[in-house]
MIDOSE-1310 file (N, C-alpha, C; in nm, 2 decimals, decimal comma, always signed):
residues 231
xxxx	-4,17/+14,24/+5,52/-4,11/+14,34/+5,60/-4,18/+14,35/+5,74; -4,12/+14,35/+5,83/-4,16/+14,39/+6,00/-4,18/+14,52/+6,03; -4,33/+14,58/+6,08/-4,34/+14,65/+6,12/-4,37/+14,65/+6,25; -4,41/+14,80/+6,34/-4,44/+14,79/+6,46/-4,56/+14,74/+6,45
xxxx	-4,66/+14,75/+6,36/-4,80/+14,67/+6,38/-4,77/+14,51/+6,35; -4,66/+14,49/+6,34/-4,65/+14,29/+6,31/-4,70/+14,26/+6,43; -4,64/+14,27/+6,57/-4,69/+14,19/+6,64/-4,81/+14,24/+6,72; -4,86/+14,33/+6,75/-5,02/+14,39/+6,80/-5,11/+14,27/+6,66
xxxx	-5,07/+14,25/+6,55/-5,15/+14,17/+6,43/-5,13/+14,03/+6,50; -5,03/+13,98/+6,54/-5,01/+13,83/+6,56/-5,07/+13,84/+6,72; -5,01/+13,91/+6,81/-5,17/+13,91/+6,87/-5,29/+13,92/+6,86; -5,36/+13,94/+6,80/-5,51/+14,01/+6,76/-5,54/+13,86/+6,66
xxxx	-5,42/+13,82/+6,60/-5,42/+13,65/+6,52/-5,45/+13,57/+6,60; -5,39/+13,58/+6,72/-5,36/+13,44/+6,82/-5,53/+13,42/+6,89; -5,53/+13,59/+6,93/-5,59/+13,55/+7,07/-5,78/+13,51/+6,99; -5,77/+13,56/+6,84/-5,90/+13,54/+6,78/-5,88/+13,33/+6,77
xxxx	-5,76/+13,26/+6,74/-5,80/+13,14/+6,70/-5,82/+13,10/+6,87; -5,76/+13,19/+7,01/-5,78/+13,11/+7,06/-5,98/+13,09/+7,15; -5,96/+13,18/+7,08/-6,11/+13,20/+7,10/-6,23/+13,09/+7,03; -6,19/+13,10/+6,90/-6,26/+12,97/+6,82/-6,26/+12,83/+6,91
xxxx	-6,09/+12,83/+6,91/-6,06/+12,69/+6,98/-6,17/+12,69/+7,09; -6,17/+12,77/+7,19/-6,23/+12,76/+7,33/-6,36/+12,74/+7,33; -6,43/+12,74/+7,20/-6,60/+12,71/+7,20/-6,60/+12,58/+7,19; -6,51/+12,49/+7,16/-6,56/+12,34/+7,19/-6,66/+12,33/+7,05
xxxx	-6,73/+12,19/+7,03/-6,78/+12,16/+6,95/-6,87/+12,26/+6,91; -6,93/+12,24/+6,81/-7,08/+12,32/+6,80/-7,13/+12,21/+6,75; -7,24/+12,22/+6,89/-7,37/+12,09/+6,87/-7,48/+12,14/+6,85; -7,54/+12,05/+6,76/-7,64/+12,11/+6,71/-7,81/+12,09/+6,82
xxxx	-7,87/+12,24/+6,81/-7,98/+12,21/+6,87/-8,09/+12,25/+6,80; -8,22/+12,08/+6,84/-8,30/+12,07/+6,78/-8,28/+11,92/+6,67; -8,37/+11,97/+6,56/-8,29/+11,85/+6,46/-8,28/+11,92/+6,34; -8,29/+11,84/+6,21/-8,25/+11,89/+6,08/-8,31/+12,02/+6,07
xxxx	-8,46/+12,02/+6,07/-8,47/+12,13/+6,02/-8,47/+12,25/+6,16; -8,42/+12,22/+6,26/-8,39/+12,38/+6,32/-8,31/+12,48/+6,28; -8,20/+12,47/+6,19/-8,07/+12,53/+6,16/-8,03/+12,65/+6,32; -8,02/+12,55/+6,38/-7,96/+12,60/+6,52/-7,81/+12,52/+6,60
xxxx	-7,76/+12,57/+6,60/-7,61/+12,54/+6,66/-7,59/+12,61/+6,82; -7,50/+12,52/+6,87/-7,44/+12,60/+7,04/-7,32/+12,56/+7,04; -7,25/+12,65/+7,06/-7,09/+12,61/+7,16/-7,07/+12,52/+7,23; -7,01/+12,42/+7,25/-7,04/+12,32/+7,37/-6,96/+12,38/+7,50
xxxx	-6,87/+12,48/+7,49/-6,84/+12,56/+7,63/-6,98/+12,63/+7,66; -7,04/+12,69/+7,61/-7,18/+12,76/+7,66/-7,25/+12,67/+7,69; -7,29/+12,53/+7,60/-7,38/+12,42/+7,67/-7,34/+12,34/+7,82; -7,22/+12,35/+7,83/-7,16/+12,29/+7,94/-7,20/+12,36/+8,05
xxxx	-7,18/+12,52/+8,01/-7,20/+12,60/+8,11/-7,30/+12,56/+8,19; -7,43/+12,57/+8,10/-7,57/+12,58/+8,17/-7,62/+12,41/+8,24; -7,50/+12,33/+8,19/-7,51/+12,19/+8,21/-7,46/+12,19/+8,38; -7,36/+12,29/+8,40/-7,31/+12,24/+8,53/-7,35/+12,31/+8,65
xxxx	-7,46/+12,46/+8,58/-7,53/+12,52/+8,67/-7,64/+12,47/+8,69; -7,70/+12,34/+8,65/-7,81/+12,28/+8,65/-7,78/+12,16/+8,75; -7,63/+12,11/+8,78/-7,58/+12,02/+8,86/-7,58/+12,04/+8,95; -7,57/+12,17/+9,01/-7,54/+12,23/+9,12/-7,59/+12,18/+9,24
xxxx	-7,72/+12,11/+9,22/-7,81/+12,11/+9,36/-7,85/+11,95/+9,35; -7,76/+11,89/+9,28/-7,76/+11,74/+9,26/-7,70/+11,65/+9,36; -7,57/+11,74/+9,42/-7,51/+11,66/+9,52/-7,37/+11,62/+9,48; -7,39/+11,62/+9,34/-7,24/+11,59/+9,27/-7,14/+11,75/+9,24
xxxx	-7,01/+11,70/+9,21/-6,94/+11,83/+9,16/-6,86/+11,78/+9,03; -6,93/+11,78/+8,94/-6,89/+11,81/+8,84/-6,78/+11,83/+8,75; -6,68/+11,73/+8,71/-6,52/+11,74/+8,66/-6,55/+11,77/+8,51; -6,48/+11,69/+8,46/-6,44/+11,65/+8,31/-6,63/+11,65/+8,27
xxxx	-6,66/+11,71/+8,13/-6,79/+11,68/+8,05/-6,77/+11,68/+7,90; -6,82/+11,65/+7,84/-6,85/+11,64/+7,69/-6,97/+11,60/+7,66; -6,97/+11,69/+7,55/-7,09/+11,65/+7,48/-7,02/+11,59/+7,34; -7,09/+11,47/+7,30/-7,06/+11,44/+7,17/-7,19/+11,34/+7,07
xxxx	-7,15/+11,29/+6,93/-7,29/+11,23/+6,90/-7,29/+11,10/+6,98; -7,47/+11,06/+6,98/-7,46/+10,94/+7,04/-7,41/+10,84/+6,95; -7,49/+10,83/+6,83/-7,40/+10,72/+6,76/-7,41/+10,85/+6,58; -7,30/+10,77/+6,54/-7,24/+10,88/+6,40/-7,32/+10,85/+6,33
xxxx	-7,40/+10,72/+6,33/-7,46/+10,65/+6,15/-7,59/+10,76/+6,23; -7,61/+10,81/+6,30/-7,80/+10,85/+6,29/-7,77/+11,00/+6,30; -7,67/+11,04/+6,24/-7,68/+11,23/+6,23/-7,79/+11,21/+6,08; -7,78/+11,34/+6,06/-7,91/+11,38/+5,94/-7,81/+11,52/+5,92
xxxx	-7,82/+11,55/+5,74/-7,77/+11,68/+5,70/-7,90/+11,75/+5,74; -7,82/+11,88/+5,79/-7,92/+11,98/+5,81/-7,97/+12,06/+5,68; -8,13/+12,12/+5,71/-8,19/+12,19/+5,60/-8,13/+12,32/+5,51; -8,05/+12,34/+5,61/-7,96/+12,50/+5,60/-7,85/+12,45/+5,64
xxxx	-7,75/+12,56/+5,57/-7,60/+12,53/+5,56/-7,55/+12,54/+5,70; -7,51/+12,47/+5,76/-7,45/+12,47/+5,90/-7,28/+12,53/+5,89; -7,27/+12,60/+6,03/-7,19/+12,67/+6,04/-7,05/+12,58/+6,01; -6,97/+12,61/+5,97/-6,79/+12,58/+5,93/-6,75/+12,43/+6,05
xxxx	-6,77/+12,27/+6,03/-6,73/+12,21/+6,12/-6,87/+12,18/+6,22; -6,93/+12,26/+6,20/-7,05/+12,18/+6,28/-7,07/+12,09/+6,32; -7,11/+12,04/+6,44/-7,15/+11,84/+6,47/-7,30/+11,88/+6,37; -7,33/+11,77/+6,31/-7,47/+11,69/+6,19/-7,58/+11,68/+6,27
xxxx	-7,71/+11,73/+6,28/-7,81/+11,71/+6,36/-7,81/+11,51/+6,38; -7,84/+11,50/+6,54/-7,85/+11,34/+6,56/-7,87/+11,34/+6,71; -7,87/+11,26/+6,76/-7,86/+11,26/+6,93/-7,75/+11,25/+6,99; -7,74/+11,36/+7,11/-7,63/+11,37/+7,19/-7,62/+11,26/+7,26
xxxx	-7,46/+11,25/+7,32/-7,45/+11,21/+7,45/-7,38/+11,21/+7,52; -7,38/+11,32/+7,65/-7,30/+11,37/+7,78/-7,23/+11,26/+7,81; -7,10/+11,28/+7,81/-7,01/+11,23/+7,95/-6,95/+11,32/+8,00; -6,94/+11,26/+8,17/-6,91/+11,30/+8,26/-6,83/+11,25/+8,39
xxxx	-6,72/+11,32/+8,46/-6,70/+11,29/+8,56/-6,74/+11,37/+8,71; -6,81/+11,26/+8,79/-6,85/+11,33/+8,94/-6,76/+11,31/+9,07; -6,74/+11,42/+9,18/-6,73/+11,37/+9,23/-6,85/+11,42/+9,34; -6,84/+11,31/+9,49/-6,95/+11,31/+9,61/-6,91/+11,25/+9,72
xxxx	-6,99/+11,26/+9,82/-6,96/+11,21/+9,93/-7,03/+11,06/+9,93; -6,97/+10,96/+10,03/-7,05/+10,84/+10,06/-7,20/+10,83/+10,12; -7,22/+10,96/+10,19/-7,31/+10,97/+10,25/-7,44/+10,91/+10,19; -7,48/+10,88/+10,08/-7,58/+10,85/+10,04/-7,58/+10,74/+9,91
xxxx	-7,63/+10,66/+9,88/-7,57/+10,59/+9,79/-7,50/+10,63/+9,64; -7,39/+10,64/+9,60/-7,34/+10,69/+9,51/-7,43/+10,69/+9,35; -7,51/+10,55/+9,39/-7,62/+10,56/+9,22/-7,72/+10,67/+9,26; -7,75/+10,67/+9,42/-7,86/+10,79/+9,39/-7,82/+10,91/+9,32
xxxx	-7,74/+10,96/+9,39/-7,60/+11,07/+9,34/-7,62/+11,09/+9,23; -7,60/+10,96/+9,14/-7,56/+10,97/+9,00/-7,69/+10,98/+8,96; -7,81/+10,92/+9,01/-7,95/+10,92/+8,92/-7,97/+11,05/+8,91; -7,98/+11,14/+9,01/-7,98/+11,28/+9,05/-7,94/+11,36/+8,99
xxxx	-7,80/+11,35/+8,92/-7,70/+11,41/+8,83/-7,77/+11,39/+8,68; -7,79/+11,32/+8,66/-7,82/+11,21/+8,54/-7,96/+11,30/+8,51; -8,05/+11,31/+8,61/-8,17/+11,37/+8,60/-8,19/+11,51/+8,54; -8,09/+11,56/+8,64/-8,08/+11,72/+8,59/-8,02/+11,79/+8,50
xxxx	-7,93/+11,69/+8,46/-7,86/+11,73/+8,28/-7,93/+11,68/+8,18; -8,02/+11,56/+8,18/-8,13/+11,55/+8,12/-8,22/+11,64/+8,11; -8,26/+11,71/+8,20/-8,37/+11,84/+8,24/-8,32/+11,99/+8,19; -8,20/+11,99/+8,21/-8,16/+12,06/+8,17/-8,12/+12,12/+8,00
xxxx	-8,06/+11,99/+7,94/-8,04/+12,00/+7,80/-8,18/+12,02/+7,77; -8,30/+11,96/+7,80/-8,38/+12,00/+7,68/-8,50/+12,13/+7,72; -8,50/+12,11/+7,89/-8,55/+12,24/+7,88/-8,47/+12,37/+7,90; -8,36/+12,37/+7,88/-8,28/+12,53/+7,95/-8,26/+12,54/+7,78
xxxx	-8,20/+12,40/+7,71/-8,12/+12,47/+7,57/-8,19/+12,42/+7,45; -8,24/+12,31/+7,46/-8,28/+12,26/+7,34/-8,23/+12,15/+7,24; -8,07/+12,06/+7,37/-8,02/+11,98/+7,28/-8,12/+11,82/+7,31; -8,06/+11,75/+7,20/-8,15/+11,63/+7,17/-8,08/+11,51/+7,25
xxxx	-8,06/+11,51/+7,36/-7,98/+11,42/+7,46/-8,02/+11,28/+7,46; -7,96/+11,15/+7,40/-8,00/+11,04/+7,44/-7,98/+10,93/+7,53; -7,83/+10,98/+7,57/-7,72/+10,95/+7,70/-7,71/+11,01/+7,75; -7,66/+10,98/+7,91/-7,54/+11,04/+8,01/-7,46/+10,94/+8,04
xxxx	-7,35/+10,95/+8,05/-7,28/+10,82/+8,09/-7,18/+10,91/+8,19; -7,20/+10,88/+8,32/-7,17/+10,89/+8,45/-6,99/+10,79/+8,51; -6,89/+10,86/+8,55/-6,83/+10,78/+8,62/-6,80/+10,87/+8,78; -6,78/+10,81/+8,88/-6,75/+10,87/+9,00/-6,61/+10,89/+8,98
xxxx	-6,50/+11,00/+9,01/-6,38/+10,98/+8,98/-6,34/+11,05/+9,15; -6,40/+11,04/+9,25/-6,34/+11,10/+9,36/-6,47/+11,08/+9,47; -6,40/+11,02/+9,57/-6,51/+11,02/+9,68/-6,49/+11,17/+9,79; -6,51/+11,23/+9,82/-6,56/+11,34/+9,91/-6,54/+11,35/+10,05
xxxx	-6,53/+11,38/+10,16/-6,54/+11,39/+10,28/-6,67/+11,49/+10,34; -6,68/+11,63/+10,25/-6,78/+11,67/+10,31/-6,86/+11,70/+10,19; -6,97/+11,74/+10,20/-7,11/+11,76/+10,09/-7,03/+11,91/+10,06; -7,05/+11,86/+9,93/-7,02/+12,01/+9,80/-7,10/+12,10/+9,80
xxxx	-6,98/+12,20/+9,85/-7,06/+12,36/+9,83/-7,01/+12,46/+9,70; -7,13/+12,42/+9,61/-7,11/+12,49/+9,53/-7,05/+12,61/+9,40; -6,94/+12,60/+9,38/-6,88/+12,74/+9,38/-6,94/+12,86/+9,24; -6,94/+12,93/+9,23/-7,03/+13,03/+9,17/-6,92/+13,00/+9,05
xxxx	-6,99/+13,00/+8,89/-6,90/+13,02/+8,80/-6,89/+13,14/+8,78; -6,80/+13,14/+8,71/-6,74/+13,34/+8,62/-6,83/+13,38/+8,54; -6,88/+13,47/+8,53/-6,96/+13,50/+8,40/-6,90/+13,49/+8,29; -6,98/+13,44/+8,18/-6,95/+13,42/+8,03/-6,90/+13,53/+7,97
xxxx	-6,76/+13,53/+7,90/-6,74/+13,65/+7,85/-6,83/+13,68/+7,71; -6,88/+13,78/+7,66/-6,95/+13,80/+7,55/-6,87/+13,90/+7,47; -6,82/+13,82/+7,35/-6,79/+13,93/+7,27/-6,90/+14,02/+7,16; -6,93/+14,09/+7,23/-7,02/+14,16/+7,16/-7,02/+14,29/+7,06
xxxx	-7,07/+14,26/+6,92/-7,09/+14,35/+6,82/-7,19/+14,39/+6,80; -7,22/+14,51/+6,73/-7,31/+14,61/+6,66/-7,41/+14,58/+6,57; -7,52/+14,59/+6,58/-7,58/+14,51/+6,46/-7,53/+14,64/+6,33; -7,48/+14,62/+6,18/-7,45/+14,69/+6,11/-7,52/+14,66/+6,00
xxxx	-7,62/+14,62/+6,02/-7,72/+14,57/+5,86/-7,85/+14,52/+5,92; -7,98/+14,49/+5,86/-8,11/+14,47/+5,84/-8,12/+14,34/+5,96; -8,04/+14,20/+5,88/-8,05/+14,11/+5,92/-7,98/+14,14/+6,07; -7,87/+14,21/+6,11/-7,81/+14,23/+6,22/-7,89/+14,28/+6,35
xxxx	-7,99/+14,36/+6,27/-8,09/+14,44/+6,37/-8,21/+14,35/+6,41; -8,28/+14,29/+6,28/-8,38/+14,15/+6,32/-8,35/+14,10/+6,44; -8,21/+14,07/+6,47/-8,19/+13,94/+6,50/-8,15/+14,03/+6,64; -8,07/+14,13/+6,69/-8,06/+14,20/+6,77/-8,15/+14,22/+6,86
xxxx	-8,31/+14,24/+6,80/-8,46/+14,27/+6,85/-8,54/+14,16/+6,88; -8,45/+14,03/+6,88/-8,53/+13,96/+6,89/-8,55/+13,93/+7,09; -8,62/+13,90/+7,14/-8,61/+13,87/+7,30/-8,54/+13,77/+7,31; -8,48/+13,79/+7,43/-8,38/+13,67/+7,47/-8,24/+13,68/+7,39
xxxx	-8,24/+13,76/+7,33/-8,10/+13,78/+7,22/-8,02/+13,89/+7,33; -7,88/+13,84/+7,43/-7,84/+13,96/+7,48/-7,75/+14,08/+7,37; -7,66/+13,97/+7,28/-7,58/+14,10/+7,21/-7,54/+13,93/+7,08; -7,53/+14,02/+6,91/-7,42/+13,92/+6,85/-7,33/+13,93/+6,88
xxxx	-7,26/+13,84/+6,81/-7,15/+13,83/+6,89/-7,00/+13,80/+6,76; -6,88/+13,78/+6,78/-6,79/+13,78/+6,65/-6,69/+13,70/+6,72; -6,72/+13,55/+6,72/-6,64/+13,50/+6,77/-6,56/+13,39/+6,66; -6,68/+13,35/+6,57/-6,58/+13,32/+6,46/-6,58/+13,39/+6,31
xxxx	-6,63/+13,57/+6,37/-6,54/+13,58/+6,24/-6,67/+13,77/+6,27; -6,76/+13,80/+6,11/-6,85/+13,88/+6,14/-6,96/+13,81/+6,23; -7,04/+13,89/+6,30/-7,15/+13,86/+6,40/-7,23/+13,81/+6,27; -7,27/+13,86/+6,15/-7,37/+13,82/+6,05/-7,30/+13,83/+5,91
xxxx	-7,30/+13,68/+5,87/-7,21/+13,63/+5,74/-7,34/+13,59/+5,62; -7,35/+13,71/+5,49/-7,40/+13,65/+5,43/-7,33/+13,57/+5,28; -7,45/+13,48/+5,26/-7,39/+13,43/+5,15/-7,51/+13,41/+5,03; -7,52/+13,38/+4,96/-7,62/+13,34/+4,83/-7,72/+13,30/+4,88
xxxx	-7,78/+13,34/+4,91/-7,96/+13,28/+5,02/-7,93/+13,26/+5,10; -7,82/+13,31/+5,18/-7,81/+13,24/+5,31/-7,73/+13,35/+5,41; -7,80/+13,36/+5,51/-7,69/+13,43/+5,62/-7,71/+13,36/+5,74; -7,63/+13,33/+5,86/-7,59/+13,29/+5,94/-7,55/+13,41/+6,07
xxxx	-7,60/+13,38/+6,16/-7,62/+13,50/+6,26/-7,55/+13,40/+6,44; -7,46/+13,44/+6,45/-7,37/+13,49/+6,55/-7,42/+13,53/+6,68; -7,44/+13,49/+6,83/-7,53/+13,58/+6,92/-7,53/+13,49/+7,04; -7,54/+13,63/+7,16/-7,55/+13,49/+7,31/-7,68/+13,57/+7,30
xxxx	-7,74/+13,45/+7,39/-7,89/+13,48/+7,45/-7,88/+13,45/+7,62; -8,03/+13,50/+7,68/-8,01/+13,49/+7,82/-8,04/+13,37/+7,85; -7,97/+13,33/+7,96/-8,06/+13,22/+8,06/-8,17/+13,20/+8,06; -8,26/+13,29/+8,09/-8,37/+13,25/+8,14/-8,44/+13,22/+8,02
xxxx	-8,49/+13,21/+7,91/-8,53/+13,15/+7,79/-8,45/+13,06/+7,79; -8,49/+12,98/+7,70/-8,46/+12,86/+7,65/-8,41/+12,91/+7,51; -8,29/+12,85/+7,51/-8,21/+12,87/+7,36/-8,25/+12,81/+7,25; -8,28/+12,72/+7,22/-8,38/+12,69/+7,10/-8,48/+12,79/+7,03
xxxx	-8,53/+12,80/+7,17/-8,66/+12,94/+7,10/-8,62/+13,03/+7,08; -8,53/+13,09/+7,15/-8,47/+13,23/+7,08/-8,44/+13,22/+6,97; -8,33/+13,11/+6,95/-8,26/+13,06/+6,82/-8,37/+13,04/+6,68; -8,47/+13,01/+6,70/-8,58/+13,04/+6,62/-8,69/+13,15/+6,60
xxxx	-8,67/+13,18/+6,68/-8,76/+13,28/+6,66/-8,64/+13,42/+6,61; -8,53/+13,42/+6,62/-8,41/+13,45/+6,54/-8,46/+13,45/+6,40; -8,42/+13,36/+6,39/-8,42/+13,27/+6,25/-8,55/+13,34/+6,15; -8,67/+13,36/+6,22/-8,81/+13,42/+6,14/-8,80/+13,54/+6,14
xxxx	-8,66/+13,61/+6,26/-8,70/+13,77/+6,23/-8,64/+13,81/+6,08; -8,52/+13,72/+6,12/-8,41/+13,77/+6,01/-8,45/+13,71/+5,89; -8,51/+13,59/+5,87/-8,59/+13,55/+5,74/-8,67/+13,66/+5,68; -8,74/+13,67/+5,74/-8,87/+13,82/+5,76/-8,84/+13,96/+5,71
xxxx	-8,69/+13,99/+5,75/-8,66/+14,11/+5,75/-8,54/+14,11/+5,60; -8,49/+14,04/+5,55/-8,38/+14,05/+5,48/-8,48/+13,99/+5,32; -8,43/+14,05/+5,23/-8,54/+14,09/+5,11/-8,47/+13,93/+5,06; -8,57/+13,85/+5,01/-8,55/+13,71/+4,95/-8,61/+13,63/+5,00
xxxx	-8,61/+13,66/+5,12/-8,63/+13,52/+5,24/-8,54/+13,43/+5,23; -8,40/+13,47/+5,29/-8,30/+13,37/+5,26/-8,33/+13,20/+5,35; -8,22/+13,16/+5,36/-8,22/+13,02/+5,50/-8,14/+13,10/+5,56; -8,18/+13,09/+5,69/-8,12/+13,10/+5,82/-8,06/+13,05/+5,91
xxxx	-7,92/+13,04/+5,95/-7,88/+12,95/+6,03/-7,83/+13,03/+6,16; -7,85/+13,00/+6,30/-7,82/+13,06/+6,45/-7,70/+12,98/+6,47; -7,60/+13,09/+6,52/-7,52/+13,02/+6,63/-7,48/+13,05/+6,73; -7,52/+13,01/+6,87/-7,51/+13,07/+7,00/-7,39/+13,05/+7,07
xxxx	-7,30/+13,09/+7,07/-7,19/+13,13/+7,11/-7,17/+13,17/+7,33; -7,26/+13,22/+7,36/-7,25/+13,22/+7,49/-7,43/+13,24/+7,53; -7,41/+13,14/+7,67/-7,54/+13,20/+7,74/-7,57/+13,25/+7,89; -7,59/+13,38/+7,91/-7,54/+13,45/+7,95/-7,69/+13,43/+8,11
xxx	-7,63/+13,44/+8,20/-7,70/+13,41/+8,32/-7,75/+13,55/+8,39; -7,90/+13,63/+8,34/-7,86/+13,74/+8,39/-7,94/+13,75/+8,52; -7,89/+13,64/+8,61/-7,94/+13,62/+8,76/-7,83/+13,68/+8,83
């Protein structure tokens, strides 16, 4: 039967898968035993604000594994579809001006998503693989991204609050489903953290509060959903 709440429900259906859809993979950061995960829209993010002063601008990226046979099951249950702990590897399209030799360009580029992945987030990067897809006329001026939307929820339980208090944690978050999902030893916690930390460590030191705080000592698995720039 149709009511007036059918379609306010098939909205509130829609716009939640299209939310899922829009986080892109979830690559794993660290290795087996970190039980840490990121959005690859959130890791891109911090990928292309790290490009910024490279010289290049930045099109098309992906993250994906480097090669499939060297993933490793993780120690803790990984979130629904997960990429398998193993080594990444960025591709990308740039574009730049002639002004300077295009490999510099790209060494440059190449450098700071290197630099980036492992000090801003924590992924295990073993490639970049670079193509130019546009030559330039004048040197790129950088355009400011949008801020990361955060869907942010309440911490409503023990483990919700650990993980809430932890530094670098800006808010959980409910993007694929509760902010904190428990199961038989195990809960999984939902959450953006700031820029300026490094997401790995938050993501662990996460992991010990809510171990710490929730009676069993369950496994703990993070998954960072947005990282929020609070420059």
């Amino acid at each position: 039967m149709t009511t007036a709440e059918g379609p306010h429900r098939a909205d509130g259906w829609t716009t939640a898968v299209r939310r899922r859809l829009g986080l892109g993979r979830l690559l794993p950061l660290g290795g087996p035993d970190d039980g840490s995960w990121i959005a690859e829209r959130a890791a891109a993010a911090v990928l292309r604000d790290a490009a910024a002063g490279s010289g290049a601008v930045l099109g098309t990226l992906r993250i994906a594994p480097a090669d499939e046979d060297r993933t490793a099951d993780p120690v803790v249950p990984a979130p629904p579809s997960a990429l398998p702990p193993g080594p990444l590897r960025i591709e990308a399209g740039f574009a730049a001006t002639a002004r300077r030799p295009l490999h510099t360009t790209a060494d440059a580029l190449r450098a700071a998503l290197l630099t980036a992945a492992a000090q801003r987030l924590g992924l295990v990067v073993e490639e970049v693989d670079l193509r130019v897809t546009e030559l330039l006329k004048e040197e790129p001026r950088p355009a400011p991204e949008p801020p990361a939307a955060v869907h942010a929820a309440e911490p409503d339980d023990t483990a919700g609050a650990a993980a809430a208090g932890v530094p670098g944690v800006v808010a959980l978050t409910r993007v694929l489903g509760s902010a904190v999902q428990h199961t038989q030893g195990h809960v999984q916690v939902e959450l953006a953290t700031a820029g300026d930390r490094r997401t790995l460590d938050v993501a662990q030191a996460v992991r010990g509060a809510v171990a710490g705080a929730v009676e069993g000592r369950p496994t703990v698995a993070v998954l960072v959903t947005t990282v929020v720039d609070r420059g």
